[in-house]
C-alpha positions in Angstrom: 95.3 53.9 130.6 92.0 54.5 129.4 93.0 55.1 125.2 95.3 51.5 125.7 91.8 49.9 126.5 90.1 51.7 124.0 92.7 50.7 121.4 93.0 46.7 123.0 88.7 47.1 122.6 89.0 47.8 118.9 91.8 45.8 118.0 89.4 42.8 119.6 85.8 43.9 117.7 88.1 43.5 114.4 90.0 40.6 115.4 85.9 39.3 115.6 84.6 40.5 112.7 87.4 39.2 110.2 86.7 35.9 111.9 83.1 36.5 111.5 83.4 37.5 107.5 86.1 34.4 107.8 83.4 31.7 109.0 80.7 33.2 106.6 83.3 33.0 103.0 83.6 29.7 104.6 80.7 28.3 104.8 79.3 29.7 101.7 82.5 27.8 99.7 81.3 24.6 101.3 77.4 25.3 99.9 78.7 25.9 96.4 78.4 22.8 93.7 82.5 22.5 94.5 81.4 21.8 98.1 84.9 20.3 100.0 87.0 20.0 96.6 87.5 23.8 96.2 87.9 24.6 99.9 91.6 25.4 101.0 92.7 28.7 103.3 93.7 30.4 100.5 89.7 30.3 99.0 88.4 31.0 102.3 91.2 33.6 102.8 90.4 35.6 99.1 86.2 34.8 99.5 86.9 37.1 102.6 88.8 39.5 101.7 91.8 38.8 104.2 94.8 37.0 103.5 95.7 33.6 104.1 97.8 34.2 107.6 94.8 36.5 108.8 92.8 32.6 108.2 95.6 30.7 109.8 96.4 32.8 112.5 92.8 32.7 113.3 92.4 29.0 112.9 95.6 27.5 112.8 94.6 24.8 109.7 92.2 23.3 107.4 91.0 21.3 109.7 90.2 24.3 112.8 88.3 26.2 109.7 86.8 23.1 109.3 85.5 22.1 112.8 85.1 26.2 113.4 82.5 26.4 110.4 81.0 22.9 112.0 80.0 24.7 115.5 78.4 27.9 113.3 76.4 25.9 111.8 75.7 23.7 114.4 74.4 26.6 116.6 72.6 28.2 113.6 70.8 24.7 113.0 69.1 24.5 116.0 70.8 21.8 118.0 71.6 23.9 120.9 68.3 22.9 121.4 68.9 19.5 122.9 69.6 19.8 126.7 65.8 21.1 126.6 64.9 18.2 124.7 67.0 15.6 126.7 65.0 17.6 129.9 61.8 16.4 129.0 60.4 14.0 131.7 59.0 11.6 129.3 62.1 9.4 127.4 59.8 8.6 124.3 58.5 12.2 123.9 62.5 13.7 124.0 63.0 11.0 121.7 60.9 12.1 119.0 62.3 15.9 119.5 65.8 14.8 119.2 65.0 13.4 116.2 63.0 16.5 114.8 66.4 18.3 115.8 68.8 16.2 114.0 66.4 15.8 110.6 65.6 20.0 110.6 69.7 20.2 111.3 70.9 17.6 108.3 68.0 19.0 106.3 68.8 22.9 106.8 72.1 23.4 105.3 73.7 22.3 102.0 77.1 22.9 103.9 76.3 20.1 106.4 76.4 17.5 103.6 79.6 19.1 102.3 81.1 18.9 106.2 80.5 14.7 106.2 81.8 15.0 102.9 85.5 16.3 103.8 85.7 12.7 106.1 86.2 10.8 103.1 89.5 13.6 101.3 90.5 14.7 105.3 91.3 12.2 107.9 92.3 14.5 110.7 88.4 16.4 110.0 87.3 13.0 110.0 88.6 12.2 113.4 87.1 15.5 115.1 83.8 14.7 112.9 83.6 11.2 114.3 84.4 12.5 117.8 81.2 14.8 117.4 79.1 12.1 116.2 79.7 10.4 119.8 77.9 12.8 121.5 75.2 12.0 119.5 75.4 8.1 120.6 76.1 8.9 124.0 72.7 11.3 123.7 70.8 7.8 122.4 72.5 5.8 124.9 71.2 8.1 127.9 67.5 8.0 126.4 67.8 4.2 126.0 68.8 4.1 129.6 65.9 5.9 130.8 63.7 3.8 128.6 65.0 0.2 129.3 66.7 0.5 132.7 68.8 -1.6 134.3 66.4 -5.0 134.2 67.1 -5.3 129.9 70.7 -6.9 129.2 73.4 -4.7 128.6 74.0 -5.9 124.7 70.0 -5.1 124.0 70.5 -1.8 125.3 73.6 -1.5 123.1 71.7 -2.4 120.3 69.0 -0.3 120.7 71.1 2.8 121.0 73.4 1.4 118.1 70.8 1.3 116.1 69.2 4.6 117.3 72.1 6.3 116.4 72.6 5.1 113.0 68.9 6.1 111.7 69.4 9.7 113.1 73.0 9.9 111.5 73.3 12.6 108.3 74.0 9.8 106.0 71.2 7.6 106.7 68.6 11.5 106.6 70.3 11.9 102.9 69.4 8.5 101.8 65.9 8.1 102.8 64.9 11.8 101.8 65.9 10.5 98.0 62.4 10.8 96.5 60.8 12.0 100.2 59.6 15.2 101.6 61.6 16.3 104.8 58.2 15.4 107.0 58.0 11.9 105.4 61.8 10.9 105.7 61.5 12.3 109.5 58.2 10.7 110.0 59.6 7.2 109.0 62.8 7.9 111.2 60.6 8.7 114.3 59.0 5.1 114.0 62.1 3.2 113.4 63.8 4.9 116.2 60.5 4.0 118.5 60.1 0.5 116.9 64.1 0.4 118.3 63.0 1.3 121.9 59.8 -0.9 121.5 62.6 -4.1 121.4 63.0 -3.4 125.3 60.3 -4.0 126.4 59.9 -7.1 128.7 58.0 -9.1 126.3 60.1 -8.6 123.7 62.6 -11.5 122.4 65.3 -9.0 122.0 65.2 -8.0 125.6 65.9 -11.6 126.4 68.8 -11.9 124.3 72.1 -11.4 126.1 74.0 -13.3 123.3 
């Protein structure tokens, strides 16, 4: 029994590192100038080395490749560092380190950019892109909760965290770091988002506002 193991064990370390040298030819298309127009299995499959059923059988579609390359770069970005953020006793201070998350993780990787880009040529990468961006809201909806509680109307909240959400999306980063420096563009999203949460407090007008 013991060489089947030792044969099942080296079938699996090369089953990881094709999908390893996979994920990287991947990733590295989408950082190219062709970004999302030149990425197919076949590219990915002859960037790597392997062919295009090793891709597929790994992956199943464009779209697993897709969402696949999404979570390397998602770890490699930083924003497993989140639930450490979201821990932090004070709502405003997790606040601003959410958003030093997000602006280092749209900022640090030309395929991001490229990733948001396939939503507009690949609706079913679209869908599973949209359905990651929730977790963002719901992130911005759980800070605005802590912030607001339950005394601030339900439609101010939703607002807030509406609003929260869009400033920290990839799109919103892109434009305002036309003709800014990284720390500028995330400086001037830290005070929007914290002018957004300033809108719940009691005195505010918004706060009032159930309409």
């Amino acid at each position: 029994m013991a060489p089947r193991r030792y044969s099942s064990t080296v079938r699996a370390a090369a089953a990881a590192e094709k999908r390893a040298r996979v994920l990287d030819a991947a990733a590295a298309l989408l950082r190219e100038d062709a970004g999302i127009s030149g990425f197919s299995l076949e590219a990915v499959a002859g960037a790597a080395g392997v062919t295009r059923l090793t891709v597929y059988n790994q992956f199943g579609s464009r779209r697993g490749l897709l969402e696949a390359v999404f979570d390397e770069v998602a770890i490699s970005g930083g924003l497993t560092r989140i639930p450490d953020a979201m821990a932090l006793a004070d709502a405003r201070v997790a606040l601003d380190r959410l958003v030093d998350i997000f602006c280092d993780f749209w900022n640090g990787d030309p395929a991001i950019g490229n990733l948001h880009g396939a939503m507009a040529i690949d609706p079913e990468f679209a869908q599973a892109l949209t359905e990651r961006n929730e977790r963002r809201r719901k992130i911005f909806n759980a800070i605005v909760r802590r912030v607001a509680g339950k005394s601030v109307p339900l439609r101010a909240r939703q607002d807030a965290a509406d609003l929260i959400f869009t400033l920290t999306s990839c799109a919103t980063f892109t434009m305002l770091r036309q003709g800014r420096s990284a720390e500028r563009t995330r400086a001037l999203v830290k005070a929007a988002c914290n002018s957004a949460l300033d809108t719940l407090q009691p005195s505010s007008p918004v706060s009032g506002n159930n309409r």
